[in-house]
VEXDO-315844 format. One record per residue (C-alpha): x negated, y, z; residue number from 0. Coordinates in steps of 0.02 Angstrom, whole numbers, plus 32768, in hexadecimal, padded with zeros to 4 digits. Layout:
# residues N
c1, c2, c3, resi
X, Y, Z, NUM
...
# end
This chain:
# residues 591
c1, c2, c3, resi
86D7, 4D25, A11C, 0
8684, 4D06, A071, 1
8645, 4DA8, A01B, 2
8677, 4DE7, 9F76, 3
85D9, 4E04, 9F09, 4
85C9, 4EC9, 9EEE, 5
85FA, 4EFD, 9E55, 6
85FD, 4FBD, 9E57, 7
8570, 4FCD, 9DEB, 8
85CD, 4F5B, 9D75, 9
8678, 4FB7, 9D75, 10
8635, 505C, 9D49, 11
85C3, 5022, 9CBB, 12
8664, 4FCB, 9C5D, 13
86AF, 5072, 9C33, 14
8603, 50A7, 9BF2, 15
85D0, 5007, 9B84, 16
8636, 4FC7, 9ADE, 17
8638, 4F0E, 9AFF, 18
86D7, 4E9D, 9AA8, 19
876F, 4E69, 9B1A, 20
8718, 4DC3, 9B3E, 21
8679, 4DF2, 9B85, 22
86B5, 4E87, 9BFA, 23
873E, 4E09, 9C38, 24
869A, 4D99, 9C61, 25
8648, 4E15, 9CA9, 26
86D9, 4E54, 9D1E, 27
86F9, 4DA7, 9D5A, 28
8644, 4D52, 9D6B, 29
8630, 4D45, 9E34, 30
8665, 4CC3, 9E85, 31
862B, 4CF1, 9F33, 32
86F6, 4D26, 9F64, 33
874C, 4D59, A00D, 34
87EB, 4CF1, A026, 35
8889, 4D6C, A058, 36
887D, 4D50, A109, 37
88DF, 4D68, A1A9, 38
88B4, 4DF4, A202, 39
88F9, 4E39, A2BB, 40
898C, 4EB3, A2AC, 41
8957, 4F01, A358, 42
88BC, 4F47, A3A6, 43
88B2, 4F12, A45C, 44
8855, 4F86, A4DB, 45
8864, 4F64, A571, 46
8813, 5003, A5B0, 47
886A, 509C, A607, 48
88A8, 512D, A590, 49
8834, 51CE, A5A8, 50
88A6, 5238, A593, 51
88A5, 52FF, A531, 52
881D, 52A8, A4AA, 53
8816, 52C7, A406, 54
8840, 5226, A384, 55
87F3, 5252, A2D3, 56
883A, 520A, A237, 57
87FF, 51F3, A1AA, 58
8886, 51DF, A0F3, 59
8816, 518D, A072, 60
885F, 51DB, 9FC2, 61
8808, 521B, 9F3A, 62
888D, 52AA, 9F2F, 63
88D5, 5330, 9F9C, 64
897D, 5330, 9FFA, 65
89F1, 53AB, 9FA6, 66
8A2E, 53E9, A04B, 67
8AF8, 53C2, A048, 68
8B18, 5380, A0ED, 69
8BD9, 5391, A115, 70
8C11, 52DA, A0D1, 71
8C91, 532F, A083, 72
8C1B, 5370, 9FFE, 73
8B7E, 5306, 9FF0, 74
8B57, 528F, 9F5D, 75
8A92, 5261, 9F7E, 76
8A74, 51C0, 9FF7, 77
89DE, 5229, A040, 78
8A5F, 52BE, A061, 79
8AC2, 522E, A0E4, 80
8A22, 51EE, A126, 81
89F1, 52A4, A169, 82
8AA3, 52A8, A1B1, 83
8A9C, 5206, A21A, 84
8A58, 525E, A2B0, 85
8ABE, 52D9, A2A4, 86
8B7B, 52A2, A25B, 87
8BE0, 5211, A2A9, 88
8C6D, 51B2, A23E, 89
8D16, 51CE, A2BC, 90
8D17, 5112, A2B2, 91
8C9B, 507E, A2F7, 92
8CA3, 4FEE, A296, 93
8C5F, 4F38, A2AC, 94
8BF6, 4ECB, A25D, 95
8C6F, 4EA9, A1DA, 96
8C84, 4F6F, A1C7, 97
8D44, 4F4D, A201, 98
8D74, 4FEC, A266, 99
8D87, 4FC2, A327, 100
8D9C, 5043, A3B7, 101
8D27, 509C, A42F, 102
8CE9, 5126, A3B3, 103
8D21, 51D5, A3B3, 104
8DB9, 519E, A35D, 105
8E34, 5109, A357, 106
8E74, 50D3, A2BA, 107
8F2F, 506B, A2D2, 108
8F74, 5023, A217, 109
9046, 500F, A1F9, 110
9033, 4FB0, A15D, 111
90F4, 4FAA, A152, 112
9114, 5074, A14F, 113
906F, 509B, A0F3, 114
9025, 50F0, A19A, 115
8F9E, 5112, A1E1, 116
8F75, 5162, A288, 117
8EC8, 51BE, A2C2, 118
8EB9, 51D1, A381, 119
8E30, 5250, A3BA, 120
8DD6, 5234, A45C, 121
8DF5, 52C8, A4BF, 122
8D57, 5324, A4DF, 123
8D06, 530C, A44D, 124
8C9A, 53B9, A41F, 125
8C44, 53F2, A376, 126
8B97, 5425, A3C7, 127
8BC8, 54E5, A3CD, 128
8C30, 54C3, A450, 129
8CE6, 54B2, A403, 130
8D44, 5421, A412, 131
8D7C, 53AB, A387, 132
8E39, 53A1, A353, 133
8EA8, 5372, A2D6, 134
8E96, 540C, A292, 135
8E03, 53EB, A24B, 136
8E1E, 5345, A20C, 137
8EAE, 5398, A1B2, 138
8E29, 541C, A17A, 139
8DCC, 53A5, A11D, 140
8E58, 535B, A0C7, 141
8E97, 53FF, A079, 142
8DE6, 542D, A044, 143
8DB9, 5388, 9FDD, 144
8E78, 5398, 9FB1, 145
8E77, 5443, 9F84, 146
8E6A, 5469, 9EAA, 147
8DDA, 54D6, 9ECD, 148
8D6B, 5438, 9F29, 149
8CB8, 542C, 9ECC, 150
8C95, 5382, 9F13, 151
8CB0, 52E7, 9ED7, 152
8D2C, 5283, 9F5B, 153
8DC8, 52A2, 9F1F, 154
8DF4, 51F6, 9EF4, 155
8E73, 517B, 9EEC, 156
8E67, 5180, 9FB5, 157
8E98, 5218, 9FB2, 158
8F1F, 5214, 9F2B, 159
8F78, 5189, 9F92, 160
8F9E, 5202, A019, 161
9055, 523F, A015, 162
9059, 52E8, 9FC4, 163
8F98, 530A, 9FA9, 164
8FC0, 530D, 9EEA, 165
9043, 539C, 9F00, 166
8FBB, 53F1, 9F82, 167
8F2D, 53E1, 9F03, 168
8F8D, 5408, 9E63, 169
8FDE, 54B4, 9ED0, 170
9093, 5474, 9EDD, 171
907B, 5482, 9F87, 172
9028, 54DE, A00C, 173
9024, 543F, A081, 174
8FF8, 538B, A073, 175
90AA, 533F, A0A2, 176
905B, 528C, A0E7, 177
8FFE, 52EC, A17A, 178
905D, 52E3, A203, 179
9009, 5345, A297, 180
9048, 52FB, A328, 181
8FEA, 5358, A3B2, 182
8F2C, 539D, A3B9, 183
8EE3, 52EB, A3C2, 184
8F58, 528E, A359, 185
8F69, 527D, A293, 186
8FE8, 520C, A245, 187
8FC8, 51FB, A185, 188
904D, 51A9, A11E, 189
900C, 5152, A07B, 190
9062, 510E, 9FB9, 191
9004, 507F, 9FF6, 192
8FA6, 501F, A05C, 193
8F1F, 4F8A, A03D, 194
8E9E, 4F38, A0A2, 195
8E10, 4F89, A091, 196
8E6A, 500A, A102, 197
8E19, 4FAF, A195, 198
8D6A, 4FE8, A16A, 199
8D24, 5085, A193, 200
8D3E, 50D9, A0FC, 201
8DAC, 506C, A09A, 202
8E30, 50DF, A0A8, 203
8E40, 5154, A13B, 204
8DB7, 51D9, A126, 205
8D42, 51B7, A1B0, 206
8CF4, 5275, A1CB, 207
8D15, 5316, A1F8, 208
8D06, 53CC, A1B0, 209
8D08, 5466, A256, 210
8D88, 54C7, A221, 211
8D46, 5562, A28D, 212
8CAD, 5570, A22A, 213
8CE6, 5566, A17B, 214
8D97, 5589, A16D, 215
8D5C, 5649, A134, 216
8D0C, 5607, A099, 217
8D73, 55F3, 9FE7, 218
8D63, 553E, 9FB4, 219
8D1B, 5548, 9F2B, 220
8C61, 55A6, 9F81, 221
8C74, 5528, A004, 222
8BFF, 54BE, 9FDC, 223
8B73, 5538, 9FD7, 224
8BAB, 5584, A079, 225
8B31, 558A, A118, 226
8BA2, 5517, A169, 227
8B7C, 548B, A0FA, 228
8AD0, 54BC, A0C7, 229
8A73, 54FE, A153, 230
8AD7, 5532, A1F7, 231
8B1F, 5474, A20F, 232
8BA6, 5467, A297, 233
8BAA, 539B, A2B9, 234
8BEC, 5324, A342, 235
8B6C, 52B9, A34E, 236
8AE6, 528D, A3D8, 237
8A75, 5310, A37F, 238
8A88, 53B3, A31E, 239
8A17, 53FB, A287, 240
89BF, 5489, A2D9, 241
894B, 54B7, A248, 242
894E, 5496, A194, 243
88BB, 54A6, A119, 244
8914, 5482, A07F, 245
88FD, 53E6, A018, 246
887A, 53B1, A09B, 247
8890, 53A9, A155, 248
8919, 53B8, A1D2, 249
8906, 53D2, A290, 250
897E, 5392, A303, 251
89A7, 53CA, A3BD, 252
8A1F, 5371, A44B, 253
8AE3, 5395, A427, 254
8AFF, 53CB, A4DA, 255
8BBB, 53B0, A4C1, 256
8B9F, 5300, A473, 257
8C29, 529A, A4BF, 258
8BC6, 51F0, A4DC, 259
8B37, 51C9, A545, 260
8AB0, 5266, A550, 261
8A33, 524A, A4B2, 262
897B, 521F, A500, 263
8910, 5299, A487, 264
88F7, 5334, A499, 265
88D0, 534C, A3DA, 266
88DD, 52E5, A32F, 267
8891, 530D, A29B, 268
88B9, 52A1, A1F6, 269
8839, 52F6, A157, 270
8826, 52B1, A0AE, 271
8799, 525F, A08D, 272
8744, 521A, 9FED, 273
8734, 517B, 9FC3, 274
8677, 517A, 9F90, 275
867B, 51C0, A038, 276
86D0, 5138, A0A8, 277
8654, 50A8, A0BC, 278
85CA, 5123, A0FA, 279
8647, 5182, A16A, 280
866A, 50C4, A1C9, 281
85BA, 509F, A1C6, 282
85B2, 5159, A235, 283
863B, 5132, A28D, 284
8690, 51D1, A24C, 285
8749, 51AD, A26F, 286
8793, 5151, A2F4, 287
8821, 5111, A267, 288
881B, 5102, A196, 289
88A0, 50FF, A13F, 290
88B4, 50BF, A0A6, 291
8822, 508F, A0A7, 292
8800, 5030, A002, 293
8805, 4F5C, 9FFC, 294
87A6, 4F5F, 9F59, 295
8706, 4F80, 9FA6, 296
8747, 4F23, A05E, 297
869B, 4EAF, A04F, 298
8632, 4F55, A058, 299
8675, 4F82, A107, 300
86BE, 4EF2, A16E, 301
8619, 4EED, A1C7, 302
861A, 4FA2, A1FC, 303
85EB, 4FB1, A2B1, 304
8676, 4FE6, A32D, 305
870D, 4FC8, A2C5, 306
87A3, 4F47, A2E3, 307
87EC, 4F18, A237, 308
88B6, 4F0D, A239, 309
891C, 4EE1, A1A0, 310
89C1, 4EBE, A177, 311
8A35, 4EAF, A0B7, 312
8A53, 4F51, A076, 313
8AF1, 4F91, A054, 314
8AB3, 4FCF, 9FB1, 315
8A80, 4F6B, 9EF2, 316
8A3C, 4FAA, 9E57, 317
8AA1, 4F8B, 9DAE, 318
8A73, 4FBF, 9D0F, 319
8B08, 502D, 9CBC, 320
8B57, 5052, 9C12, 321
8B93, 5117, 9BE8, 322
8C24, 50CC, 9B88, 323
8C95, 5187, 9BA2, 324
8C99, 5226, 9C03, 325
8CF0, 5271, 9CA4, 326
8D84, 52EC, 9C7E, 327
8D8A, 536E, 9D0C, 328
8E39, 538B, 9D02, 329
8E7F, 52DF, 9D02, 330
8DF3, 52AE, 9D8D, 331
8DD2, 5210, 9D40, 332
8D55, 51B9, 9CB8, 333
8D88, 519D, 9BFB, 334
8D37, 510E, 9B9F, 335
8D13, 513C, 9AF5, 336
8D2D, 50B5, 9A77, 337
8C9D, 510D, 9A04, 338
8C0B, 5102, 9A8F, 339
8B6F, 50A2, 9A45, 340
8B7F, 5037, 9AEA, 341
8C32, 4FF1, 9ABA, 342
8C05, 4F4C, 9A88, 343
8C17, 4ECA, 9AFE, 344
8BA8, 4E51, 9ABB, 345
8B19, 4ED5, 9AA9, 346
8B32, 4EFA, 9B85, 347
8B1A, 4E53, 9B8F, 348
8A93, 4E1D, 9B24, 349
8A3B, 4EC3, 9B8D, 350
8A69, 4E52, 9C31, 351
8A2B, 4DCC, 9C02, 352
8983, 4DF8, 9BAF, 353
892F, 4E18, 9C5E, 354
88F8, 4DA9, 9CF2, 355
8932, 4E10, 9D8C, 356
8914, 4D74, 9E14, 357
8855, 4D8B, 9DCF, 358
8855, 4E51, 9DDA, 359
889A, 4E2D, 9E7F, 360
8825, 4DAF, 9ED2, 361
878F, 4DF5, 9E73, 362
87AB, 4EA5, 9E91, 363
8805, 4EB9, 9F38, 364
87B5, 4E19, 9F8F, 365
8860, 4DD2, 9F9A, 366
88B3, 4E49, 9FEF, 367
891E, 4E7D, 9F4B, 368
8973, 4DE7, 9EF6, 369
89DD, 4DCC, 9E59, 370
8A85, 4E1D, 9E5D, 371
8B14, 4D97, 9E2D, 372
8B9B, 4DFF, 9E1E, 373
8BD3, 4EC8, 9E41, 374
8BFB, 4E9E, 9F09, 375
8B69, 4E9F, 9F71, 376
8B22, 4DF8, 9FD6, 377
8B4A, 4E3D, A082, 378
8C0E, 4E4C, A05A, 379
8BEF, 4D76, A06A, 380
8CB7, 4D59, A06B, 381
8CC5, 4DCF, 9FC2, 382
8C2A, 4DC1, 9F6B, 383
8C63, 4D16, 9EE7, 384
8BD1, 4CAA, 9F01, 385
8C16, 4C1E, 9E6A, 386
8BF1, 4CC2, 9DE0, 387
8B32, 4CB5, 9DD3, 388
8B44, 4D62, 9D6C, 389
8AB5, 4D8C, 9CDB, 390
8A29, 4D14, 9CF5, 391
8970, 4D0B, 9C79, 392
89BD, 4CC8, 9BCD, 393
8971, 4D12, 9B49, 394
89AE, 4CA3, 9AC0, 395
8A53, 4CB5, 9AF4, 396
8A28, 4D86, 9AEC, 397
8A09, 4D66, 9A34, 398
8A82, 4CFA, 9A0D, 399
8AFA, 4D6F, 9A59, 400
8ABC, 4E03, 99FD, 401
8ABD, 4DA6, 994C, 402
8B65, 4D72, 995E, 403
8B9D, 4E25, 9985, 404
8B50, 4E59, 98C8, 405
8AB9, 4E95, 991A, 406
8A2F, 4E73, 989A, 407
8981, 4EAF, 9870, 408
89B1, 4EEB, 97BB, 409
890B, 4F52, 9791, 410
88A1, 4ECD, 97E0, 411
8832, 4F4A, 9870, 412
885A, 4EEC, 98EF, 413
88EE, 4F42, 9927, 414
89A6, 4F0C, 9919, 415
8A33, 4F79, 98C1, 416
8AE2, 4F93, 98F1, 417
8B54, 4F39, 98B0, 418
8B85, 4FC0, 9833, 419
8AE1, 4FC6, 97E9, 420
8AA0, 505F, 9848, 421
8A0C, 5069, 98B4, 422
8A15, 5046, 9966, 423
89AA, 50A0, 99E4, 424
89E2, 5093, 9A9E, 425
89AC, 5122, 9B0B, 426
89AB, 50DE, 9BD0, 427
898A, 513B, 9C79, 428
893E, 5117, 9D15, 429
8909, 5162, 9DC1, 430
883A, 517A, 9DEC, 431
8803, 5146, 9E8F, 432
87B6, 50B3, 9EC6, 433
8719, 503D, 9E79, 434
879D, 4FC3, 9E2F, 435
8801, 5055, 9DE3, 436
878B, 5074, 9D4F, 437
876F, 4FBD, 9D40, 438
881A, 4F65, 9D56, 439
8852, 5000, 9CA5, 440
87AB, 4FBF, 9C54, 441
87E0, 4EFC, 9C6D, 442
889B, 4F32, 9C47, 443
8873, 4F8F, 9B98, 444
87F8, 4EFD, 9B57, 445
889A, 4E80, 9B87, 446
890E, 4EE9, 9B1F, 447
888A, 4F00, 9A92, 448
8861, 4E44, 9A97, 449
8922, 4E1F, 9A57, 450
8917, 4EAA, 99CD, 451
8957, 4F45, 9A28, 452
88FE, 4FF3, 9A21, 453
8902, 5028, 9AD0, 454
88D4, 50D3, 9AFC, 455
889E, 5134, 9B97, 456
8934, 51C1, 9BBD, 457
88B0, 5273, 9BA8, 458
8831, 51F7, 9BA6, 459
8808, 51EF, 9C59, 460
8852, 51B4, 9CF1, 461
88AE, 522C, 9D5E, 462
88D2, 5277, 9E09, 463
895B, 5243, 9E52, 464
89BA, 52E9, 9E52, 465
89A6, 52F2, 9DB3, 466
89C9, 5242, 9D72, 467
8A72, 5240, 9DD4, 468
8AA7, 530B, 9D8D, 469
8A7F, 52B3, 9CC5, 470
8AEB, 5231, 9CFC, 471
8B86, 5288, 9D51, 472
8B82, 5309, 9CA4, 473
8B96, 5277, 9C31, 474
8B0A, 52C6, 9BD9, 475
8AF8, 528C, 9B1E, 476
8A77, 5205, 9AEF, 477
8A57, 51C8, 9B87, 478
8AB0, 510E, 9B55, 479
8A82, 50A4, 9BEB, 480
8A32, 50BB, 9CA1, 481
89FD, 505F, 9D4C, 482
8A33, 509F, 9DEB, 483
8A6D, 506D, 9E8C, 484
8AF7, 507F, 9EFB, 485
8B2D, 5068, 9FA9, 486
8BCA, 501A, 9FC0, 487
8BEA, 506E, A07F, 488
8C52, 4FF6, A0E3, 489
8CCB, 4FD8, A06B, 490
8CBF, 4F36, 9FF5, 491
8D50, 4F6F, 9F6C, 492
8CF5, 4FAA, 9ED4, 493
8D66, 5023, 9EA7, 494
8D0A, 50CD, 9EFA, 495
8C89, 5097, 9E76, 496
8CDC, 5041, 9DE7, 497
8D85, 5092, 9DEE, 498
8DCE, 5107, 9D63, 499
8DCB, 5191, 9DE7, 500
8D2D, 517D, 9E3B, 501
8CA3, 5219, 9DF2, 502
8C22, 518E, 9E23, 503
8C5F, 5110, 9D94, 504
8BE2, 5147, 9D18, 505
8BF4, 50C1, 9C9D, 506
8CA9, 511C, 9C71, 507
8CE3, 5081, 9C6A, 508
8D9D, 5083, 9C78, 509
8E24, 5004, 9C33, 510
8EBA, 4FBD, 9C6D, 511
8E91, 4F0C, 9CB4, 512
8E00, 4F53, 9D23, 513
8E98, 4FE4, 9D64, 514
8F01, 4F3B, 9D8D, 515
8E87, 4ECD, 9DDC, 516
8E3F, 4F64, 9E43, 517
8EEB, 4F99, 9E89, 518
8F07, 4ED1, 9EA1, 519
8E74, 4ECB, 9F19, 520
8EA4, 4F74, 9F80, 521
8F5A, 4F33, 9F7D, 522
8FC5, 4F10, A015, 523
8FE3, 4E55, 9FDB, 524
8F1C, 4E49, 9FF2, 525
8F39, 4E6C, A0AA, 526
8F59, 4DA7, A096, 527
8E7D, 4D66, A09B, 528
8E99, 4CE6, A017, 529
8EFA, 4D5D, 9F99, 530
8E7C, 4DD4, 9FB6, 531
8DDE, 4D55, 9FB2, 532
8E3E, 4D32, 9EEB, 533
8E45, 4DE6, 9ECA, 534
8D88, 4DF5, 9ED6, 535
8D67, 4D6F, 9E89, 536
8DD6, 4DA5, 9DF8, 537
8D7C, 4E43, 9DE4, 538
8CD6, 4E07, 9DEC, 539
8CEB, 4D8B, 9D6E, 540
8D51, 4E1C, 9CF5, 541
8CA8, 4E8D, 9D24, 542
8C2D, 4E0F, 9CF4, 543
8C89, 4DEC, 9C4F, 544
8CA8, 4E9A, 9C1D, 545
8BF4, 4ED6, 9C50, 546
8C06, 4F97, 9C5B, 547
8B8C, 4F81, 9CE8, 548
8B04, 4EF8, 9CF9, 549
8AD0, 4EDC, 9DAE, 550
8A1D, 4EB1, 9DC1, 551
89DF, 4EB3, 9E83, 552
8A2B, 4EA7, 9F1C, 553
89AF, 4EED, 9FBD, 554
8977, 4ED7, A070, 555
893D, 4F6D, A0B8, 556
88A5, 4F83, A127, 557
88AA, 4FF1, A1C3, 558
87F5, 5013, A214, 559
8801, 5038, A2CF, 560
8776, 505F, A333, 561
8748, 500A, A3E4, 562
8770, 50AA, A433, 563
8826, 50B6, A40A, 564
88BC, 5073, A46C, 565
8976, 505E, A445, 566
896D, 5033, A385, 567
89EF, 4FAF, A366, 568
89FD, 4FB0, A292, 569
8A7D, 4F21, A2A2, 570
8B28, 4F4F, A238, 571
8BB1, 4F86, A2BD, 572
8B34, 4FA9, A335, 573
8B54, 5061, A399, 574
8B12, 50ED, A348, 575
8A5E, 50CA, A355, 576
8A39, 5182, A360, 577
8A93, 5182, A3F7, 578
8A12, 5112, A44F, 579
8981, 512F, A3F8, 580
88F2, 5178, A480, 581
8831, 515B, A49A, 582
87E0, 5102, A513, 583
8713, 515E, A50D, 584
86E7, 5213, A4EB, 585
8695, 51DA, A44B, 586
8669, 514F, A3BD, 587
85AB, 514A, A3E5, 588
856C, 50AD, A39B, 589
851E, 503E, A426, 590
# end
């Protein structure tokens, strides 16, 4: 594989030196020496008998710490659910395709005609202190992200479509009416409606569980801070969390109860690491597994010694977003506000348009991000309109745009006015972590200048994750525009993001026609493929036009695995790779 020419030393020094739009742009993109996106194995093969009661280590490449939610109920950080997936199982296995199919610790059978759905438990399922699983406490965690006094954020429309959860949250009644406990293993839920993405894990049916037995003690509202969630972890899963050092390392014994085959380790540990400190930790051979481990600076390690590269299309992009309102807590849904700075189409778009994300991709992340044509992900290939080629490298059309809109340079510094007259500064946010991070804000401000728009750093600085995604979910003021990422799950309808009562719509963005195409692609008439292929297209299209969120890259991850390992199958709909995962040596000694 071709290399990409280093350019750390580069990256860094842009933030430090004034040079005009032009010449860092030339500077960003001057190697030509480029990795082509290539096609990696999905699955390690090691043929070598498991030696079993070993220790895997694991090593989470982030630049920030978890926050320590892990009940799924409650968490809202992606590195949160990566330190769960050794030790929480969805109820449901899914395939390739992320369609729900049986075999898991659940069984998920769909009436579209009565609105029903039914959850059957496998008997002899245990949380890993010994009590068995029941519909109890699937019920459980129903009435807690139901419940008035719920601090997290997944009370959605999901929820709201389940008979009587509005009267249950809102304290008209004590129950939710559309759970129908049929015996200990068996939950019937009865729904307003039902759509298609119902047959995903997640589209629909909540896929986890909360243990009733530990937790039911605790008011609601303290929940989430309550050992249970925070510390003393009940799970179902092939592992449990034994130890906790908060924000930076989790240990992780055999669930002796766990209901499938008997896990092969005797301990996990998964610890956040840095990523200045990544390539050096492969060249140790540190960790038997990195994860997340960064695709901007891929060239610097795919010759490590040891390791077996796997890669697959992430479920995840990166968009750049528009505060165009604010969240009101007690209608549980966004408000656009027609006053925000942001709310001008034309000005979104000219901002689209003004950058060259297929460069930042190829350049920065050797190919292994790409430009984003719309708000659905590649890997959804059936949903994901291919004919919209989304905001591609225009920058005359950026100006024109921005002219037409009564954008104009009236005091003649270089920088465009509003179209009432009054000056126009933009204030835009972004996460820190990476060598492309401080690079790719660099290349994106000099764009944006470059068409006449002043452009500023949010504080100044990049920022930690936690932080970035706390300014963001409190609507705070001046903070006008923002890139971030987000994981769609298994689900393909935009609406847990884009939706009016989704927390995680940021933009605000709310109007009717993006209410009607939404609902149009969750419908049950979209249980039809072609009406709901024309759904998605719909919305894309109405996205792309509107432009409260601009999406720039779409991703293959990288997952590291060391020669040592067996079991690790990182295909989509493959079993619960945790479940298999084992060692095959007592250690990673480099030969």
């Amino acid at each position: 594989m071709k290399k990409l020419f280093p350019l750390l030393m580069g990256l860094f020094l842009l933030a430090a030196c004034e040079k005009s739009p032009q010449k860092i742009v030339e500077n960003i993109f001057q190697s030509e020496n480029l990795v082509e996106a290539a096609n990696f194995p999905k699955s390690y093969a090691n043929d070598a008998p498991y030696l079993e009661g070993e220790t895997l280590e694991v090593a989470v490449v982030s630049d920030t710490n978890f926050t320590g939610l892990f009940q799924p109920e409650f968490y809202t950080s992606s590195l949160d659910n990566q330190f769960m997936q050794p030790s929480h199982e969805s109820l449901f296995l899914s395939d390739q395709d992320f369609k729900v199919t049986t075999g898991g610790v659940a069984d998920l059978s769909l009436d579209p005609e009565s609105n029903r759905a039914t959850i059957k438990l496998k008997d002899q399922v245990y949380w890993n202190d010994g009590t068995q699983l029941t519909v109890d406490d699937l019920i459980f965690s129903y009435e807690v992200m139901g419940h008035k006094d719920y601090t997290g954020v997944r009370y959605d429309d999901n929820l709201t479509n389940i008979v009587g959860m509005e009267d249950y949250h809102t304290g008209l009644s004590e129950e939710i009416s559309g759970l129908d406990k049929i015996d200990s293993l068996t939950l019937e839920i009865s729904y307003k409606e039902m759509g298609p993405s119902f047959q995903q894990v997640g589209g629909g049916v909540w896929r986890s569980a909360l243990p009733k037995h530990v937790l039911e003690n605790i008011p609601i509202k303290e929940m989430e801070n309550a050992l249970g969630v925070t510390s003393h972890v009940v799970s179902f899963g092939p592992y449990y969390m034994s130890e906790i050092i908060p924000g930076e390392k989790v240990t992780y014994l055999p669930n002796p109860y766990y209901w499938g085959e008997k896990p092969h380790l005797g301990k996990i540990t998964l610890e956040i690491i840095s990523h200045s400190e990544a390539i050096k930790a492969m060249e140790k051979a540190d960790y038997d597994l990195f994860l997340n481990m960064p695709t901007d600076i891929y060239s610097h390690y795919d010759t490590a010694s040891s390791y077996e590269f796997l890669a697959r299309e992430s479920k995840a992009y990166s968009y750049i977003g528009f505060k165009l309102g604010y969240w009101d807590e007690e209608k549980n849904q966004a408000v656009l506000n027609p006053e925000s700075k942001m709310n001008n189409v034309s000005l979104r778009q000219a901002i689209g348009y003004a950058v060259d994300n297929d460069e930042i991709g190829y350049r920065f992340y050797n190919g292994l991000r790409y430009h984003g044509n719309t708000l659905i992900p590649h890997i959804f290939t059936r949903f994901n309109d291919t004919s919209l080629v989304g905001f591609t490298y225009n920058l005359e059309k950026a100006k024109t745009l921005l002219k037409d809109a009564g954008y104009q340079d009236l005091d003649e510094d270089g920088y465009l006015e509003d179209p009432s007259g009054e000056q126009l500064i933009i204030y835009y946010g972004a996460i820190a972590g990476g060598s492309a991070s401080q690079a790719t804000t660099e290349y994106y401000l000099s764009q944006w200048k470059s068409i006449g728009l002043n452009v500023k750093l949010y504080g100044g600085k990049l920022w930690d994750r936690t932080q970035f995604y706390e300014l963001l979910g409190n609507d705070v003021e001046s903070l006008d525009m923002y890139q971030a990422g987000w994981g769609t799950g298994n689900v393909p309808s935009p609406t847990s993001l884009w939706g009016k009562h989704s927390f995680f719509n940021y933009t605000r963005f709310v109007s009717e026609e993006n209410d009607r195409l939404l609902q149009a692609i969750d419908a049950k008439e979209s249980f039809n493929e072609e009406t709901r292929l024309k759904n998605f297209s719909a919305w894309q299209e109405y996205a792309l036009k509107e432009a409260f969120a601009i999406p720039t890259l779409f991703r293959d991850e990288i997952l590291p695995v060391h020669e040592r390992v067996k079991g690790v199958d990182w295909c989509y709909g493959a079993k619960n790779m945790w479940g298999t995962i084992g060692v095959t040596k007592k250690d990673r000694k480099l030969d």
